[in-house]
C-alpha positions as MATLAB code, in Angstrom:
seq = 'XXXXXXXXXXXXXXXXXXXXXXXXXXXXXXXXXXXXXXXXXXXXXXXXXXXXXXXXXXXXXXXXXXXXXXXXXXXXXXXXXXXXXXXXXXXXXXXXXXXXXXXXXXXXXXXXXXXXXXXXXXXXXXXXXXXXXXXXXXXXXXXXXXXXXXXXXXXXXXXXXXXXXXXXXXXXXXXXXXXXXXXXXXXXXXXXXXXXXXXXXXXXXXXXXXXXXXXXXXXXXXXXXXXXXX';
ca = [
     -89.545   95.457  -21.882;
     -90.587   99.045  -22.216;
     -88.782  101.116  -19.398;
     -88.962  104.757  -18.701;
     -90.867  107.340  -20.380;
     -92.924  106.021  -23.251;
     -92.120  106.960  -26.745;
     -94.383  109.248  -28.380;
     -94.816  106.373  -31.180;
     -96.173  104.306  -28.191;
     -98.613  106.740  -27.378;
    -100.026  106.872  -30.732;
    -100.394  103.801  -30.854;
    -101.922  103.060  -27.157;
    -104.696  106.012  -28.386;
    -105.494  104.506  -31.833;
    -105.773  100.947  -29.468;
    -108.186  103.212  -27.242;
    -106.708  101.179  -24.426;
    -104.205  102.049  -21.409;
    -102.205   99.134  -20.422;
    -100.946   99.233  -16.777;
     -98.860   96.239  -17.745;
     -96.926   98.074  -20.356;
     -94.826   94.596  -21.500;
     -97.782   93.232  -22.629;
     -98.204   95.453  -25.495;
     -94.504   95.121  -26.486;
     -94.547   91.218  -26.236;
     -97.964   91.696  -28.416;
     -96.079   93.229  -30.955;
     -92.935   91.021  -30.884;
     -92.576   88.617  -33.363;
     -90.943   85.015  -33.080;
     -87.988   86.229  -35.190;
     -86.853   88.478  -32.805;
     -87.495   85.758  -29.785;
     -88.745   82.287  -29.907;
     -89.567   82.398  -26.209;
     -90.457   86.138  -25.467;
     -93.391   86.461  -28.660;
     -96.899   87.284  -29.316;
     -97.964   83.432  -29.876;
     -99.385   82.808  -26.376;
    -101.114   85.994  -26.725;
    -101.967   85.236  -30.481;
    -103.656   81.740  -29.325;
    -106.062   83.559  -26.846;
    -106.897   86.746  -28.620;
    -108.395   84.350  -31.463;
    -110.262   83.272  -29.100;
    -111.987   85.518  -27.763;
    -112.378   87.843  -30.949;
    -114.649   84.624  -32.224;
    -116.449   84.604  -29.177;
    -117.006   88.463  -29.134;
    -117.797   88.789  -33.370;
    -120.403   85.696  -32.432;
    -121.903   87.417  -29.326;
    -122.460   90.668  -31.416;
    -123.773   88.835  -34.163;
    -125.852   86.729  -32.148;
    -127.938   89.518  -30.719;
    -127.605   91.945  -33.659;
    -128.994   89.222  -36.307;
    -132.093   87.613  -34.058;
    -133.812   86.358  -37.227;
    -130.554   84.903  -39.191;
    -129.673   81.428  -38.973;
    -126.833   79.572  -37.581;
    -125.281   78.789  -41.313;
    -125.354   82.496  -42.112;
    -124.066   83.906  -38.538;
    -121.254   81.568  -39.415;
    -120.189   82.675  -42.254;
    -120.917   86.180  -41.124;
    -118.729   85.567  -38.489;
    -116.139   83.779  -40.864;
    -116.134   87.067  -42.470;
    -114.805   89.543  -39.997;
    -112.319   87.649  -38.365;
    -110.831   85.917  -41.724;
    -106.883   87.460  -41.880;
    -107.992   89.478  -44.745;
    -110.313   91.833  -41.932;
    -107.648   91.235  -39.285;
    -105.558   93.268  -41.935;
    -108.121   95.997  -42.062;
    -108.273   96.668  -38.586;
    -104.312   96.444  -38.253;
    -104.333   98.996  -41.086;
    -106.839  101.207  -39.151;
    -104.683  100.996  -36.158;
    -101.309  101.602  -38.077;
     -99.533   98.344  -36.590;
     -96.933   98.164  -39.298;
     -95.062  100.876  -37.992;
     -95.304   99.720  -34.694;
     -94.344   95.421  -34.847;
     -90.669   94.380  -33.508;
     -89.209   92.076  -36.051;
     -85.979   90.665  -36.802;
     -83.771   92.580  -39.362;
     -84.317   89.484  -41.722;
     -88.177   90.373  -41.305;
     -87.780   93.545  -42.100;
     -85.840   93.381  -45.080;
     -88.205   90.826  -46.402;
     -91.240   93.144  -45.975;
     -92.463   91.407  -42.971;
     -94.090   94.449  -41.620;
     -96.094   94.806  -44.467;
     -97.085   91.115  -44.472;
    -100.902   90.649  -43.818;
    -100.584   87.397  -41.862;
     -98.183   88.858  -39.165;
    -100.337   92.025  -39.500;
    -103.898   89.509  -38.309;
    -101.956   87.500  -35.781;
    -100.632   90.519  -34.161;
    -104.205   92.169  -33.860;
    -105.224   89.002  -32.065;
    -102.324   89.179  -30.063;
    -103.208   92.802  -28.802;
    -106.901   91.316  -27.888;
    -104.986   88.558  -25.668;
    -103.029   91.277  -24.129;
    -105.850   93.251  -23.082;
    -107.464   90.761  -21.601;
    -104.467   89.520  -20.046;
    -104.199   92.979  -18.691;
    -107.304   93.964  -17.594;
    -109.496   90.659  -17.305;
    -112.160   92.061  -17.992;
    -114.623   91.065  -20.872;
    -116.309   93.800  -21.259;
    -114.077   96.456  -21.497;
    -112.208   94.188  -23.973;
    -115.833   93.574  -25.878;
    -116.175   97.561  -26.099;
    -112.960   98.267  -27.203;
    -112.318   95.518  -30.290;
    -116.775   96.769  -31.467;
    -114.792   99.980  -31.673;
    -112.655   98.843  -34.122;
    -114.767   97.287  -36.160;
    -117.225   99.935  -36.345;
    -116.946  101.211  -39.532;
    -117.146   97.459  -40.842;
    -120.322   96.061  -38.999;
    -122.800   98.030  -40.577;
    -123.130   95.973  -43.855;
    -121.510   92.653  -43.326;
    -122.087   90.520  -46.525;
    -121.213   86.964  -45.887;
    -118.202   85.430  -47.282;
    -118.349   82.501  -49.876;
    -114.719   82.301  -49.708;
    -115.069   79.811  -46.732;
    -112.364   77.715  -48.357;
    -109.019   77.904  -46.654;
    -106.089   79.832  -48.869;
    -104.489   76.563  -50.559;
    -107.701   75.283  -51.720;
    -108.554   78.561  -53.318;
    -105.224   79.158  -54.978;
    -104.761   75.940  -56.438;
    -108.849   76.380  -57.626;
    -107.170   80.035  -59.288;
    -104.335   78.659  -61.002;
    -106.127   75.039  -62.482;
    -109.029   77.433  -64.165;
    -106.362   79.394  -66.039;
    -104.761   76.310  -66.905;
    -101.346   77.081  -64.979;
     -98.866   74.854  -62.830;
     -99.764   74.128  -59.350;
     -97.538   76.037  -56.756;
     -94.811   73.862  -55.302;
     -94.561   74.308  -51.353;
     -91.206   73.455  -49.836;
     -90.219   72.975  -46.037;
     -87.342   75.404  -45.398;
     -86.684   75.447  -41.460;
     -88.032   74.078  -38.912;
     -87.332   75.449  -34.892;
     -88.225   74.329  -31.178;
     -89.451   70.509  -30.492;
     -93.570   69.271  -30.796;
     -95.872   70.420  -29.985;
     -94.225   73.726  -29.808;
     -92.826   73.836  -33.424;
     -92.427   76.574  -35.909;
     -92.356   75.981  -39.648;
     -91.144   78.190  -42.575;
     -91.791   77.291  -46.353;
     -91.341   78.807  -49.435;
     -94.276   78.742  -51.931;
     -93.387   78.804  -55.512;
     -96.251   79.763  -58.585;
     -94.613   80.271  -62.126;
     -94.092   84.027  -63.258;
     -94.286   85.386  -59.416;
     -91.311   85.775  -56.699;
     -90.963   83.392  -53.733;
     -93.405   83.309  -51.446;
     -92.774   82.785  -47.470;
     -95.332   81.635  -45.137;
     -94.678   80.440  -41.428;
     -97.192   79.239  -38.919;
     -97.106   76.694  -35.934;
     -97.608   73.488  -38.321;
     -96.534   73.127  -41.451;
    -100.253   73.698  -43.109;
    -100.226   77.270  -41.397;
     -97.444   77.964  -42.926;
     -98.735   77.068  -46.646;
    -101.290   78.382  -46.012;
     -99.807   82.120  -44.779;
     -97.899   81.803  -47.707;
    -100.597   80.932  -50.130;
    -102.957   83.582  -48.557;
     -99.943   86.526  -49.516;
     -99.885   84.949  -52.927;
    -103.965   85.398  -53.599;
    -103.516   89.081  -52.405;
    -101.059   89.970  -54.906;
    -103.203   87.725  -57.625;
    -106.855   89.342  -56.593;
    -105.404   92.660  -56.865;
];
């Protein structure tokens, strides 16, 4: 829990948010990952912050697009709240400095990693909400984030989830298929997590984790296309 006077990291990073949180544990447990704490985590958080950023990119888009059809609007949609925009805005806001991992994290560049970077922007939406109920001032504040990004929002055609797409990459330059392999897996269903390493010939070990074991591929697959498109 944060106690006593804030650090002035904290208040950086409650300005670049451009929200004050009178429940100041929320924002910690937004930022906590489920290294540090399987029970005390951003999951919960994580679950409804998705949530409502879909319903507040669709609600924009909705009444900023009257004449564009529901196909379009979806993939519109698809692209600003795909994990490769979620890394944008956690970029914009400077999260990286900010997240609570384990030591293990860390040292594996976890703070860096654009899937815990997404999940913990939609964990910050939950804990708005959480904190201040209301819609609307949550609505204004995540716009504002997204600001410099709504202006010409091309649809994506990369509507195919990560695994598809990598193992589409590596088959049309004739290489081996990456091997995915099950490496822990903590708590009891339906409240599992899963870790897997993802190997692809000529690149380090990958490590994904998500609440099934097809999150997790896919986490792992989606850091693996990053390094490959760049």
């Amino acid at each position: 829990m944060i106690k006593g006077q804030p650090k002035l990291s904290d208040i950086r990073l409650v300005n670049r948010i451009g929200y004050q949180f009178k429940q100041a544990e929320l924002l910690q447990l937004a930022l906590t990952h489920r290294s540090v704490s399987h029970k005390y985590n951003y999951e919960r958080l994580e679950f409804l912050g998705d949530s409502l950023l879909g319903m507040i990119i669709a609600n924009y888009l909705y009444h900023a697009y009257p004449h564009e059809n529901e196909g379009r609007l979806t993939r519109m949609r698809a692209t600003l709240v795909r994990q490769e925009a979620l890394g944008k805005i956690a970029n914009d806001l400077k999260l990286s400095t900010s997240l609570i991992l384990s030591t293990g994290e860390l040292k594996s560049g976890g703070h860096h990693r654009e899937s815990i970077l997404a999940d913990t922007v939609e964990a910050i939406i939950g804990a708005i909400y959480v904190d201040c109920a209301d819609l609307t001032v949550l609505e204004r504040i995540v716009l504002k984030w997204y600001e410099p990004y709504l202006d010409h929002i091309e649809p994506t055609d990369q509507l195919k989830d990560p695994k598809s797409r990598l193992q589409e990459y590596l088959q049309a330059r004739k290489k081996p298929l990456p091997i995915y392999e099950v490496v822990d897996i903590q708590g009891d269903a339906p409240n599992q997590h899963f870790k897997v390493n993802c190997t692809v010939e000529g690149l380090p070990l990958f490590k994904g984790e998500g609440s099934s074991r097809r999150f997790a591929e896919q986490a792992a697959a989606a850091d693996i296309l990053k390094l490959l498109e760049q």
